[in-house]
N, C-alpha and C positions, 0 to 999 in steps of 0.2 A: 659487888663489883665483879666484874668478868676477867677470868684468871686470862693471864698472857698469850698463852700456847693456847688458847680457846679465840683469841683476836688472828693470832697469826693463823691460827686455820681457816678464820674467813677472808682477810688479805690475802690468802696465799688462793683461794675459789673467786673470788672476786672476778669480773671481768666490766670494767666502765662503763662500755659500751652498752651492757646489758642493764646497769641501771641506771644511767642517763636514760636512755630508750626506753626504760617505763611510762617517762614523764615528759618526754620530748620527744618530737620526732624526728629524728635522724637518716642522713642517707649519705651513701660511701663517698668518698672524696681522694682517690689515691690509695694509701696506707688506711687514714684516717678517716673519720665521720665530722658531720657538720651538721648543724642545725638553728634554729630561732633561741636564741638566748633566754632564760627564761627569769634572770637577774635584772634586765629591763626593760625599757619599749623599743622591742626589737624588731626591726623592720625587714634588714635583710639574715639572712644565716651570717653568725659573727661568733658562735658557737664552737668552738673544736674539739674534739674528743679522739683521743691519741690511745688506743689500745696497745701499742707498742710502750707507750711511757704510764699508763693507766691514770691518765688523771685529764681533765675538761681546762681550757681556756676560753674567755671572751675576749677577744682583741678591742672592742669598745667599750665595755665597761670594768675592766679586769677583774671578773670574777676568776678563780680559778681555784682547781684543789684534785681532790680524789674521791672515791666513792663515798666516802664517811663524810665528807665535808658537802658533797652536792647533798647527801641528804639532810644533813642539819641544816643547812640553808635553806634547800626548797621544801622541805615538808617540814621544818619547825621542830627537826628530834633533837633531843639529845644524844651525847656520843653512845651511852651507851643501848638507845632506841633504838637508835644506824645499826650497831654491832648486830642489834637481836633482829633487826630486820632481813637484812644480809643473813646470818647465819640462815634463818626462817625459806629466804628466799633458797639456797645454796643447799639446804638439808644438814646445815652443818649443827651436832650438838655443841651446847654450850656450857662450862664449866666456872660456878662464881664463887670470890670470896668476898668475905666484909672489911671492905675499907674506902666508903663512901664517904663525902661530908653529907653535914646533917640537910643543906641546902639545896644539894642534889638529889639526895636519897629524897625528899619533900618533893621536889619538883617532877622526877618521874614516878612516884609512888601517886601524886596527885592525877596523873595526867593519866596512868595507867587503872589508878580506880573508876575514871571515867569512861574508861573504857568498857572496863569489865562488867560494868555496870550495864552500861549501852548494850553488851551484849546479852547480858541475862537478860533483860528487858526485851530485847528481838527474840530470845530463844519462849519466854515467856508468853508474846503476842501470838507467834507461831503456834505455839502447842495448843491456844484457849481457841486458835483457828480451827483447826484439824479434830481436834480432842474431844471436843465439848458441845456439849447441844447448843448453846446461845450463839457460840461459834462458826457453826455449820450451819446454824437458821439465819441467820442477820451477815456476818462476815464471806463465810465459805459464799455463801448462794448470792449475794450483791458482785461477788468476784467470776462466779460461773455466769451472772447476767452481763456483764460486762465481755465473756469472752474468751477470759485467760484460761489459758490449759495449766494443768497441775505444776508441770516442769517449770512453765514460766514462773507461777506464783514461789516454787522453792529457791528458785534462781536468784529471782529479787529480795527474799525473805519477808512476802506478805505476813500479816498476825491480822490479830482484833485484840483489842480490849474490852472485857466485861461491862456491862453498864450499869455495875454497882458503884458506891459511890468511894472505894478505897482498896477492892479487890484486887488491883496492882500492887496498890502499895503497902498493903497487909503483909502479900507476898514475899515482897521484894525486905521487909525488916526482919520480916522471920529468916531468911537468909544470911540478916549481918548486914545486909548493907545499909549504907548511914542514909539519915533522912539530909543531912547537906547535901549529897550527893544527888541524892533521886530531887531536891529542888534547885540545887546549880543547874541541871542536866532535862528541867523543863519539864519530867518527869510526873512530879508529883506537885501539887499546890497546898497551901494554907488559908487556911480562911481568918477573918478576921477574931473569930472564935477559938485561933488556935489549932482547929482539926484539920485532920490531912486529906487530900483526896485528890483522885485521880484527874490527870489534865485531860486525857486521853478517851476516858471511860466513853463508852459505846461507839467506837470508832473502829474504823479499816486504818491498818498502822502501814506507811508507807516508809521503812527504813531507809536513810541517806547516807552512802559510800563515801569516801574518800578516794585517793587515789590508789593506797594501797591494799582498798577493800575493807578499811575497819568501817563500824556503825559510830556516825558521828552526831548522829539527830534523827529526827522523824517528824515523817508528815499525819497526819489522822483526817480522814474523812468523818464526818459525820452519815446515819443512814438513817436516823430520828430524825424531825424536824416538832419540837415539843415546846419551843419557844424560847427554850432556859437558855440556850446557846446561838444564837442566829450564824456564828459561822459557820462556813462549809467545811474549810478546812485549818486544823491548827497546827503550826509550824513548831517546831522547836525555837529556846528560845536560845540569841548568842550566850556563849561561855568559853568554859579555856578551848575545847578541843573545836568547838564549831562555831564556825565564823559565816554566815549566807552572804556576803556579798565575794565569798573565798570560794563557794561553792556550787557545782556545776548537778543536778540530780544525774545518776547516770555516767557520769564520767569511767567509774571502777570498768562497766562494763560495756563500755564504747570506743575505750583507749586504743585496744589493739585493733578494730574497725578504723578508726580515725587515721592514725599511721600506716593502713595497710588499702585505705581509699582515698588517702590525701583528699577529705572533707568532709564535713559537719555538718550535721540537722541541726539546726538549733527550734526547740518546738516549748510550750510553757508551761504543762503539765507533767505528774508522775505517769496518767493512765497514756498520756500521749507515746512517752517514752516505752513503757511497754507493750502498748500494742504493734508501734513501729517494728519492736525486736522481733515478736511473735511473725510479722510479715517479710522477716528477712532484712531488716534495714537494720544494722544496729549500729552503726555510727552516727549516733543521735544523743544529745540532752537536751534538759531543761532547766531553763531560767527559774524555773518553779514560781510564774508568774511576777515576775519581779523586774523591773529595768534592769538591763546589763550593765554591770559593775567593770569599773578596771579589771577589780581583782576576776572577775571568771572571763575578763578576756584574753587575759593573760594565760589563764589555763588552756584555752584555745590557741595562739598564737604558737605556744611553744611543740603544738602538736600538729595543725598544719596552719598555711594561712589560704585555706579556700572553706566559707562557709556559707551555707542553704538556709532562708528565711523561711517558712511554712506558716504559712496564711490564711485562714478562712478566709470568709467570705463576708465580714463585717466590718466594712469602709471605714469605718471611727475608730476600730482596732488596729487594723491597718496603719490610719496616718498618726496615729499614738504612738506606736511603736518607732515607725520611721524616724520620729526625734530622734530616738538613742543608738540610731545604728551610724551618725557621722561619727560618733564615739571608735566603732570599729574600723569606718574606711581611716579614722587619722591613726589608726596601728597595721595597714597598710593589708589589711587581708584583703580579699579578693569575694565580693560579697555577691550572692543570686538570690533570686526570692523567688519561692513556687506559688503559685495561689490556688488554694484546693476551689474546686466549685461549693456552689451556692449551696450554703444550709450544711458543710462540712466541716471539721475539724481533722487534724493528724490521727487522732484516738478512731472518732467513725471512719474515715477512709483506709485506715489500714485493715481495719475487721471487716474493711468490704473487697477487700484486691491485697491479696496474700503475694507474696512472693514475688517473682518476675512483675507481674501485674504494677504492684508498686512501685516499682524499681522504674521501671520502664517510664511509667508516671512521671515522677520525680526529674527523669533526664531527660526528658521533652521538653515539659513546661515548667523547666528553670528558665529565670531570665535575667539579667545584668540588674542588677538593684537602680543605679541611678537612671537608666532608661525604663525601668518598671516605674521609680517613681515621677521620671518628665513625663511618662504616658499618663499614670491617675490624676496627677495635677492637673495637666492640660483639659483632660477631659472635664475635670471638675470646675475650672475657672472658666470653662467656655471661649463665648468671643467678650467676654466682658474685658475691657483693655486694662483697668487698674489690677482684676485680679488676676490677671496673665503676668502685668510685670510683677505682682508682687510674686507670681510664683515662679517665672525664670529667677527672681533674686534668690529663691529657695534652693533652687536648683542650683545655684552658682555657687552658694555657702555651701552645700554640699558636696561639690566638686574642688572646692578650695582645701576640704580635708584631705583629697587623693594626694599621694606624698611623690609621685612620678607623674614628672614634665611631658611622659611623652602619653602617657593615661590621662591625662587631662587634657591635653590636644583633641585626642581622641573622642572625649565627651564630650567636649565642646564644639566638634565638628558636629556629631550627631545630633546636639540639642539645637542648633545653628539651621539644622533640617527640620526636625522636630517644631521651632516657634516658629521659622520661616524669619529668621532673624540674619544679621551678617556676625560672623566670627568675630571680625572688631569689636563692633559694640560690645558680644560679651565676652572677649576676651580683657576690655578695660574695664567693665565691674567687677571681673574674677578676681584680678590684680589687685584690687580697691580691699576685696573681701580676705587673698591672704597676706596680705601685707596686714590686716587691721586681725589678724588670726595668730601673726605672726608676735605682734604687738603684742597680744595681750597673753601668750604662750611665753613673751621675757617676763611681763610685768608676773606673773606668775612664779615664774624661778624666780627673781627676785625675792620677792614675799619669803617664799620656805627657805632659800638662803639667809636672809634676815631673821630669821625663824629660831634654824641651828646656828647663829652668830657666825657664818661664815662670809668671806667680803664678795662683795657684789661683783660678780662677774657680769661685763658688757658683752652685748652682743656680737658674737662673732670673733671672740678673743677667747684665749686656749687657756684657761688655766691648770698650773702645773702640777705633774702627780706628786704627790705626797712619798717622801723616801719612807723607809724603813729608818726606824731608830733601834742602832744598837746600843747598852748601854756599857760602856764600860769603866774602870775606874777613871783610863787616862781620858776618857772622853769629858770628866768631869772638870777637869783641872782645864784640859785645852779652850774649854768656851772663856776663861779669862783671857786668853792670849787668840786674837786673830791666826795670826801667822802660823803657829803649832796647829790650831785650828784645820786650817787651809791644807797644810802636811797630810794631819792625820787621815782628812777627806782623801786626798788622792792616794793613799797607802790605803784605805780600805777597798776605794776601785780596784788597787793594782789585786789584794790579798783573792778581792773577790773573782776578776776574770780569771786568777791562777785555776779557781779552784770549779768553775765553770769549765776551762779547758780541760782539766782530768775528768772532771762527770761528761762531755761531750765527745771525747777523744783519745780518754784516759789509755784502751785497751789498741789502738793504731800504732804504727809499726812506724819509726820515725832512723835515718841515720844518722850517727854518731862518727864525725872523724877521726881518727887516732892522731896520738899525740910528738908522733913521729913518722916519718914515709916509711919506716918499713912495720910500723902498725900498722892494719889494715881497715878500713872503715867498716863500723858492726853496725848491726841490724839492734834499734831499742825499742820497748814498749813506750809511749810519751810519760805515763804516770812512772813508769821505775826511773826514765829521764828526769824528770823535776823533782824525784824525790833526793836520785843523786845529788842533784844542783841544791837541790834546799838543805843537805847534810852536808855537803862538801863546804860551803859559803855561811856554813850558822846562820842559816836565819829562820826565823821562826815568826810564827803569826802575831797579832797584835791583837786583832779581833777574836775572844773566845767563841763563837759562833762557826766561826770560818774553819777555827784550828780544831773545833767538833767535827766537824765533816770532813776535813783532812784527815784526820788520822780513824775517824770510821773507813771512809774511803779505802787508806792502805790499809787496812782491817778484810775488806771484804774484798778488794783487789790478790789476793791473796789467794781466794779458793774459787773467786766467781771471774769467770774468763767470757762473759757477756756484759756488753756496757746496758744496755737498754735491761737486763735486771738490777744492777748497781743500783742505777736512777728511781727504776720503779722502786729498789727496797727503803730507799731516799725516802722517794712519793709517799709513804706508808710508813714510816720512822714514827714511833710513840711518842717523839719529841718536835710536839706542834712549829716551834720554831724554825728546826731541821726540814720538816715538810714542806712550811712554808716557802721556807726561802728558794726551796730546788724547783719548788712548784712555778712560783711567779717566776723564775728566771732562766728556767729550761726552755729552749726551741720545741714547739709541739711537732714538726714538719721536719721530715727524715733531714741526715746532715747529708747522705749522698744517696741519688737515685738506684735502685736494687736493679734497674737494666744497665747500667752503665756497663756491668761487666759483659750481658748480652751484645749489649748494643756497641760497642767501641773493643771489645776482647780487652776491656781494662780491668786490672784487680784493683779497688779504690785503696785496700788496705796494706798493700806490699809492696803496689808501685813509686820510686822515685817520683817520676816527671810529676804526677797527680796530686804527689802530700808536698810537692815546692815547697807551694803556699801554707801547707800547714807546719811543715816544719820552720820555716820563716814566721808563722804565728807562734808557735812555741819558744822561740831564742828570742823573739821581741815580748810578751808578755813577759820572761823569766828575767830581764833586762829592764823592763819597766819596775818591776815590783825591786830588784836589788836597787835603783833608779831612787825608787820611791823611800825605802828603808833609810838611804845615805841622808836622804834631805831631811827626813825626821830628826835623825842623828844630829844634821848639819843646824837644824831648828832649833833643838833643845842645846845645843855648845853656843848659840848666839844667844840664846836667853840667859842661859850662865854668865857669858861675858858682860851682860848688861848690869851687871851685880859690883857695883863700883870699891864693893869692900871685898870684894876679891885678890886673896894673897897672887903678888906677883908666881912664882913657882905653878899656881895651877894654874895661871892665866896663858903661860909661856907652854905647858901642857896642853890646856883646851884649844890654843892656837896652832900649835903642830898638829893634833889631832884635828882639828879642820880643816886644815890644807891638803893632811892626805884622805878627807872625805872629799875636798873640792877639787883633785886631782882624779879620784874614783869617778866621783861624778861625769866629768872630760871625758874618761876614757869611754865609758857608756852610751854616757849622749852623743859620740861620735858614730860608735856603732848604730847607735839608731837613729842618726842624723838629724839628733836635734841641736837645737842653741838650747847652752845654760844659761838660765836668767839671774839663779840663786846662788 
């Protein structure tokens, strides 16, 4: 386990922005950053990332948190993986003790021997590359025929494996490591005789990154062709750490190309992908021959949404492919396709036109995807009339997944030129097509809500978010009685916005009247305000949740005269509950503009006329919640009374004490102008 003061020294280096920004693309907005949400199918930036509060919101799907939490979400770590990550990132060392469960300590000791494993195993490919005659004769020399300079081959961590029949995996036990692992990990195989041997053996080993650069799999070419094996190439196989339909080749070392060109190659090979780099291009992956999956669109989306198709010159590959790219226009990227000439791939054209040469290439003869593919269709179908309509209908299903009205006007106009067609006509089969897209996109959600037993949401109807439960004793008691019920609800609102307005406003400068004309009106903090009010009035929290972060609050109000670090130390509190709650319920967007003072000579924090409204937010919030306490009070004296064997004397008691609770009441409700109902 990792000692405390080893946490707070990565919290305290941390900075959001920089690792969101690993993994998403982000670009300034104010204060703040925005980007492609990478929690769902995110169409516009709905991402915020608040370096001032250090923690990420989604306003549509309310993800939100702090660095530790985006990464246990998006990368699958554990708390303590984040920590080592972060630290790793930050250079910060780290200090552990043992008090793990056994559950945990399994679960990253699992994850982390597959790691380590993956790495031996690259360092291993590597050295029999470099090292060793079968190496340099079959591996080394296929890799110098192909092209790649030294640098490139170390960059990616090129190997070979021996083509004996367990020479890896001899290796690899004499080291200790387990034979579960080396065959979870695809590694090594078994025969039905029991004996071991290598998956890999006489292959070029092409290692596959992650995002944060660990070796997660591997690809192997073959460079025999001896019968025993007919494939080309052999993939790793899924397991804990590697998932292929999760995974992009290339990604580790594309990511800050992608962010810094706002677009993507997408091409379908390993050797594609590095020869791209070698010619200057390195915002490039690959599909590693495989249809595009959600999941690595997803990986895409969140880093930009403009992506480049690359093409040969084989019409069948071509319209194979195109099936799977209405996948990407319905997650609203912005899709071009290049088409290399005849008898090319990405791998041969880059090793022919290095540098600018490529480049230049690429930005010419890109072209809009759905008029690349109304141009091949058209030409293909001819004047033949059936297979024209059938392929404007292609055409139209394909434009019914563009998610903006006015980009489909757009391609509709042009395709309308393109068939020699009128707008109308196919503007009513477009409508036919997502209307019948739309259809089968509910009957859809339906299904997986039926799935997880949750009730069926109709279309076009809001269903509501889910509160937080607190639990507390009295909470247990109140689900028998509605009415205390009802109470306790609104005393939690009231306890909650108290404690919202001191983390928001806590350290702002508010006046206080004196208590006579010749007192003179004083200058108050708002948090030393409500705390007088909540010591002077006894009252005190209900919510153990609420009343933790109250009194940290005056804890740390105390020596920290900055609200936005209060909040951040909030953000980053070891008590997940405390994190949470300040997280989902903080504003990620300044409470007041930093030019106001420029721009109007106003000081936002000193002035009268400016904090009106907020000192009027303060006397009604501090008024609601004493509001809220009476009627709980007033709630549980009615429930007493309901007690028919109650001695006259406490009856006569609980009744005076009501009256001067339903007098209290009056006086308040007047103040804040409401009607008592209770």
């Amino acid at each position: 386990m990792i000692k405390q003061k080893s946490i707070d020294s990565v919290m305290a280096a941390v900075r959001i922005e920089e690792v969101v920004g690993d993994f998403v693309s982000l670009r300034k907005q104010g204060q703040d950053f925005v980007g492609i949400c990478p929690f769902h199918d995110d169409k516009n930036p709905s991402l915020h990332v608040s370096p001032r509060l250090g923690i990420y919101k989604c306003f549509v799907c309310d993800a939100a948190g702090n660095p530790v939490k985006f990464l246990m979400e998006h990368e699958k770590m554990t708390y303590p993986e984040a920590i080592e990550y972060l630290a790793k990132k930050y250079g910060i060392p780290l200090e552990y003790e043992r008090n793990e469960s056994d559950e945990e300590r399994q679960q990253r000791s699992l994850r982390e021997s597959l790691l380590i494993v993956n790495e031996f195993a690259q360092k291993y490919f590597m050295e029999q590359l470099r090292n060793t005659e079968e190496g340099k004769l079959m591996g080394m020399a296929y890799l110098k025929e192909r092209g790649f300079k030294d640098d490139t081959i170390d960059k990616f961590g090129l190997g070979y494996c021996p083509d004996g029949w367990d020479n890896f995996t001899k290796a690899a036990l004499e080291k200790g490591y387990k034979e579960e692992y080396l065959t979870e990990l695809g590694l090594t195989g078994k025969s039905q005789s029991g004996k071991l041997y290598d998956i890999y053996r006489g292959r070029v080993i092409f290692p596959i990154h992650n995002d944060a650069g660990k070796v997660i799999g591997f690809g192997g070419r073959i460079l025999k062709k001896d019968g025993k094996d007919p494939r080309k190439y052999v993939n790793s196989r899924e397991n804990t750490i590697y998932h292929k339909s999760d995974t992009l080749y290339g990604i580790y070392f594309a990511k800050n190309a992608i962010h810094k060109q706002q677009n993507v190659y997408l091409v379908e090979g390993y050797t594609d992908v590095i020869s791209m780099h070698e010619s200057g291009v390195e915002n490039v992956v690959a599909s590693s021959g495989t249809s595009l999956t959600q999941g690595q669109i997803r990986m895409i989306t969140k880093r930009t949404q403009n992506i480049t198709v690359l093409y040969d010159g084989d019409m069948a590959g071509i319209k194979a492919s195109m099936r799977g790219i209405d996948m990407l226009l319905e997650q609203g990227l912005k899709i071009r396709v290049c088409l290399l000439p005849d008898g090319e791939d990405p791998d041969s054209f880059a090793k022919k036109h290095r540098d600018s040469e490529l480049q230049d290439y690429l930005a010419s003869e890109s072209k809009d995807f759905l008029l690349f593919k109304a141009d091949i269709l058209s030409k293909e179908a001819g004047n033949d009339p059936i297979k024209r309509a059938s392929m404007v209908n292609e055409i139209l299903k394909s434009i019914s997944c563009v998610k903006d009205n006015i980009e489909r006007a757009f391609y509709v106009k042009e395709c309308a030129k393109l068939f020699d067609l009128s707008e109308n006509d196919l503007n009513m089969n477009l409508r036919r097509f997502v209307w019948e897209k739309t259809k089968e996109q509910s009957r859809i959600a339906q299904q997986q809500q039926q799935q997880q037993g949750q009730p069926i949401q109709q279309q076009g109807s809001v269903m509501p978010a889910t509160t937080e439960q607190l639990q507390t004793p009295d909470l247990v008691e109140t689900k028998k009685h509605p009415n205390l019920s009802q109470q306790t609800d609104l005393l939690y609102e009231a306890e909650k916005n108290l404690i919202l307005l001191m983390l928001n406003y806590g350290n702002y400068v508010i006046y206080e009247a004196g208590q006579s004309e010749e007192e003179q009106t004083k200058e108050l903090r708002v948090d030393q305000y409500v705390c007088d009010e909540m010591l002077k009035e006894d009252i005190r929290f209900h919510y153990p949740l609420l009343e933790k972060i109250f009194n940290q609050y005056v804890d740390w109000a105390s020596y920290i005269g900055n609200q936005d670090q209060i909040i951040r130390n909030f953000t980053l509190s070891e008590n997940p509950q405390i994190s949470e709650f300040v997280i989902r319920n903080i504003p990620v967007e300044p409470r007041f503009s930093e030019r106001w003072k420029e721009k109007y000579d106003i000081h936002t924090h000193t002035t009268r006329n400016n904090l009106r409204v907020l000192q009027n937010q303060v006397q009604n919030i501090l008024l609601t919640l004493k509001l809220r306490v009476l009627e709980k009070d007033a709630a549980i004296i009615n429930k007493i009374l309901e007690n028919k064997e109650l001695e006259e004397e406490n009856m006569i008691l609980a009744l005076e004490h009501l009256k001067k609770i339903n007098q209290l009441k009056k006086v308040i409700s007047q103040r804040l102008n409401r009607v008592v109902s209770r």
